[in-house]
N, CA, C and O of each residue as an XYZ file, in Angstrom:
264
protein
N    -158.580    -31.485    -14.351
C    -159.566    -30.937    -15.252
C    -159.121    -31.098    -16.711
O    -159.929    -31.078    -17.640
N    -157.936    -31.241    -16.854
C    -157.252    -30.894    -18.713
C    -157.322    -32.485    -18.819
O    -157.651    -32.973    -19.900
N    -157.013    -33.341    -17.693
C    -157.712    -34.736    -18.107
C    -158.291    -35.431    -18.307
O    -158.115    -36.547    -18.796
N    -159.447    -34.715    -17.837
C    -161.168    -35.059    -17.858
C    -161.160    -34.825    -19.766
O    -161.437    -35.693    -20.594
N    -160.736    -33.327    -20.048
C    -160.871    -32.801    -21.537
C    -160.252    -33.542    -22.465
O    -160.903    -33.643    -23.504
N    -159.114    -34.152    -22.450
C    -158.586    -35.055    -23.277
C    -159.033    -36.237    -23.315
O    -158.695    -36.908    -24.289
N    -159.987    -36.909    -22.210
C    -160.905    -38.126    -22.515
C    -161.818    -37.702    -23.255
O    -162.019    -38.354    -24.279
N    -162.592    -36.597    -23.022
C    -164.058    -36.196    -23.511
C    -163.667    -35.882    -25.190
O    -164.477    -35.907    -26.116
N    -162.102    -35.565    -25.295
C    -161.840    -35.375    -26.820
C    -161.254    -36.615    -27.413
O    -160.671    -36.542    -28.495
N    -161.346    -37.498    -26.918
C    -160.752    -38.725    -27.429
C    -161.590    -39.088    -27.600
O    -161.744    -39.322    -28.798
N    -162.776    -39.441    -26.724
C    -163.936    -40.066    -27.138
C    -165.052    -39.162    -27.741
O    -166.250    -39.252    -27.473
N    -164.610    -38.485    -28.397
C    -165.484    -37.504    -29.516
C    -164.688    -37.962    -31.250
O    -165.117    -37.818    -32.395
N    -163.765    -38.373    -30.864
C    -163.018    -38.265    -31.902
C    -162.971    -40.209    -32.353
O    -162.795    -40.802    -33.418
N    -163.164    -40.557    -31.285
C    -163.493    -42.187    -31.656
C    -164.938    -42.672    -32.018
O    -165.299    -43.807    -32.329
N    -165.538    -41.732    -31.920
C    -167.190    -41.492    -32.638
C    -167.274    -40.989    -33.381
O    -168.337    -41.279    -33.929
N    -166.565    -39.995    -34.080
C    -166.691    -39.476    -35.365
C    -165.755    -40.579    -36.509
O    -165.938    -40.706    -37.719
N    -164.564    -41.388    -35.484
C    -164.437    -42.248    -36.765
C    -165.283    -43.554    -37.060
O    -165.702    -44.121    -38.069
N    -165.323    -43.726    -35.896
C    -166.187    -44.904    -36.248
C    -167.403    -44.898    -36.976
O    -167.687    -45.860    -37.690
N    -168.210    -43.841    -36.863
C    -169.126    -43.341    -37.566
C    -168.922    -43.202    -39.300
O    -169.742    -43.458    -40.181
N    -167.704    -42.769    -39.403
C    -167.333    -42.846    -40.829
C    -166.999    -43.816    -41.101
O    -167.012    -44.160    -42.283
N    -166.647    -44.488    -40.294
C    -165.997    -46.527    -40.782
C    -167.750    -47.081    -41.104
O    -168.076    -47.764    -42.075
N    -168.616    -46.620    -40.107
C    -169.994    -47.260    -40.924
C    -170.770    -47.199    -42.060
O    -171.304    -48.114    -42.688
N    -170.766    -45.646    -42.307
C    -170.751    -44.627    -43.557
C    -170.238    -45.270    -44.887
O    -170.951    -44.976    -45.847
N    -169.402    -45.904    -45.113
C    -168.307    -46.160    -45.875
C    -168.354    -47.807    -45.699
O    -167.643    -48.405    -46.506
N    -169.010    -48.535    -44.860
C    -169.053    -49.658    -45.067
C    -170.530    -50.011    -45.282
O    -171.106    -50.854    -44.596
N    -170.810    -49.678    -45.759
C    -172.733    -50.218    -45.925
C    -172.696    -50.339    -47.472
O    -171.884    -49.777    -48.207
N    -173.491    -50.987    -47.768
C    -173.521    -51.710    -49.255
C    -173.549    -50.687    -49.871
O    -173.571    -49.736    -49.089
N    -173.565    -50.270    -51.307
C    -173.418    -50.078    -52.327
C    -174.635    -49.426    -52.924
O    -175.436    -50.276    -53.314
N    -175.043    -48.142    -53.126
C    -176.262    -47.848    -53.630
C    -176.852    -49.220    -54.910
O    -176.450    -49.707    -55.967
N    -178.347    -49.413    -53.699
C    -179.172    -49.884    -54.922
C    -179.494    -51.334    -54.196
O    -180.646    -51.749    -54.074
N    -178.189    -52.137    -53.674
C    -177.700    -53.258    -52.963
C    -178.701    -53.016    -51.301
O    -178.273    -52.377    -50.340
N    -180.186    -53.785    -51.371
C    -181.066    -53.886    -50.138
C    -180.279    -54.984    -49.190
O    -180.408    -54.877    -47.970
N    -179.605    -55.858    -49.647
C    -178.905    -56.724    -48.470
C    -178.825    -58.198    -49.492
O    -179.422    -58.446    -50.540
N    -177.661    -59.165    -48.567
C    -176.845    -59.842    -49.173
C    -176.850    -61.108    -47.933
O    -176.507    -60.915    -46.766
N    -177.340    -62.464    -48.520
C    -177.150    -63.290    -47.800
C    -176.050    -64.086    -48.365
O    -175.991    -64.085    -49.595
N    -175.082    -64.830    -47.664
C    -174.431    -65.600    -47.859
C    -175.065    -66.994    -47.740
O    -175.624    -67.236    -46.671
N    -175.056    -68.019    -48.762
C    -175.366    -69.613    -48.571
C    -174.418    -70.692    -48.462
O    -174.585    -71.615    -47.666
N    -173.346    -70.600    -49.300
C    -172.745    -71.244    -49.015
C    -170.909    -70.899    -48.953
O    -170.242    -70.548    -49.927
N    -170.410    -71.106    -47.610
C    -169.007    -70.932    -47.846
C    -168.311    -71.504    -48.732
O    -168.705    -72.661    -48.878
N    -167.331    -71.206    -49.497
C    -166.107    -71.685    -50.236
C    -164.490    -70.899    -49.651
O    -164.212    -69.708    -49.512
N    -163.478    -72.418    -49.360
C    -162.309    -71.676    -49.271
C    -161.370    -70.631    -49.918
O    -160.540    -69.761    -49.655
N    -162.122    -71.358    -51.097
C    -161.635    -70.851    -52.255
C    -162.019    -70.219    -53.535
O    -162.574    -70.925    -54.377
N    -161.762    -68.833    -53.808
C    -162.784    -68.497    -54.338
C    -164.111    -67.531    -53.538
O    -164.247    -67.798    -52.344
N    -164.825    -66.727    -53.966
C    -165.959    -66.201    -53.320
C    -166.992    -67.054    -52.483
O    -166.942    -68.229    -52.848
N    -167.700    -66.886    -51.709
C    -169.262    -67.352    -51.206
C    -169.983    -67.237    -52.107
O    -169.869    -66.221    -52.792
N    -171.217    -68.454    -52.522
C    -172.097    -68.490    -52.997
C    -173.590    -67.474    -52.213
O    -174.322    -67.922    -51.331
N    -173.690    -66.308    -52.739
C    -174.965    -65.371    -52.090
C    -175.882    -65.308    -52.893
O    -175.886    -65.585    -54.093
N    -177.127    -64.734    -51.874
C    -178.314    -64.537    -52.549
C    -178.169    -62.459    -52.384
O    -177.932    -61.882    -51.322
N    -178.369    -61.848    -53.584
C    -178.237    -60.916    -53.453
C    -179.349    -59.990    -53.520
O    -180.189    -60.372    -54.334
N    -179.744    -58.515    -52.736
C    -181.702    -58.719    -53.539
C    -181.149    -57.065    -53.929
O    -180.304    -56.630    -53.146
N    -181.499    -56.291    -54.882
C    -181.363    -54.754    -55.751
C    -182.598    -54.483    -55.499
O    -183.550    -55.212    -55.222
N    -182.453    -52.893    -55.669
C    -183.134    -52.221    -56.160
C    -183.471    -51.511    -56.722
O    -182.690    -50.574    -56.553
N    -184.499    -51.120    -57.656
C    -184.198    -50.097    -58.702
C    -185.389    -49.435    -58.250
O    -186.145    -50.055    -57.503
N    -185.684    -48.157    -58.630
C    -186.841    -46.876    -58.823
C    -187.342    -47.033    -60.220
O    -186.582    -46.788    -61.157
N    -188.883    -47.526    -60.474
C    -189.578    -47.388    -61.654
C    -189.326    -46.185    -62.071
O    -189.685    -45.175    -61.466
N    -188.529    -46.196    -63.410
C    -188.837    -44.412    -64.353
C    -190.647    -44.666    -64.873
O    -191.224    -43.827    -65.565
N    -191.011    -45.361    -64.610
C    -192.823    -44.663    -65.534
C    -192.933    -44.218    -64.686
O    -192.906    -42.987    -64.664
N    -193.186    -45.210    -63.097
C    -194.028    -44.953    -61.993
C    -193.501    -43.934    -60.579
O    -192.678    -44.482    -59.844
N    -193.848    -42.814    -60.279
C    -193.389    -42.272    -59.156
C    -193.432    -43.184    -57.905
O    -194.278    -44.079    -57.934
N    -192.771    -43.103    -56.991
C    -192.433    -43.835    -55.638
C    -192.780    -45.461    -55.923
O    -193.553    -46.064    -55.178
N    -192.366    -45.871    -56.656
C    -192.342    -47.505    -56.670
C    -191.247    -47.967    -57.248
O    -190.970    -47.780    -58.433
N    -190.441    -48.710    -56.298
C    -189.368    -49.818    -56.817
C    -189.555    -51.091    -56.865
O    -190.324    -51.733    -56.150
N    -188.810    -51.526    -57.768
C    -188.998    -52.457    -58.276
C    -187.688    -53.581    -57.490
O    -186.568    -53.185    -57.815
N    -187.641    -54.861    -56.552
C    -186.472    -55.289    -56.125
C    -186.180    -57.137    -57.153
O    -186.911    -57.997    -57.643
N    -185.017    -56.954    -57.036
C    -184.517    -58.370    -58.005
C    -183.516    -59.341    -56.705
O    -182.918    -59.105    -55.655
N    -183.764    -60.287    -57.424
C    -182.220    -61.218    -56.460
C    -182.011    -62.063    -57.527
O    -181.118    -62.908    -57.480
């Protein structure tokens, strides 16, 4: 029975990190998503990147760029 509990707490505890490893890896407020076009060894990837911003005139409308 105390071994059943130490799985059921291991795998409570490998979901709460992983959960924070996703949390913490998702883009960047503002950043809608990021394609990569072309690899380089050296140096960064050439991407297409697309933002977003919130109109200050207009309530609930953003405005997105790439």
């Amino acid at each position: 029975m105390r071994r059943l509990g130490l799985i059921i707490a291991a795998g409570a505890l490998a979901i709460v990190v992983l959960f924070g490893f996703w949390i913490l890896s998702r883009p960047e407020r503002g950043t809608t998503g990021a394609v990569s076009t072309r690899f380089r060894v050296l140096g960064p990837n050439d991407k297409i990147v697309v933002d977003g911003f919130d109109d200050p005139k207009v309530e609930g409308v953003a405005c997105h760029i790439s």
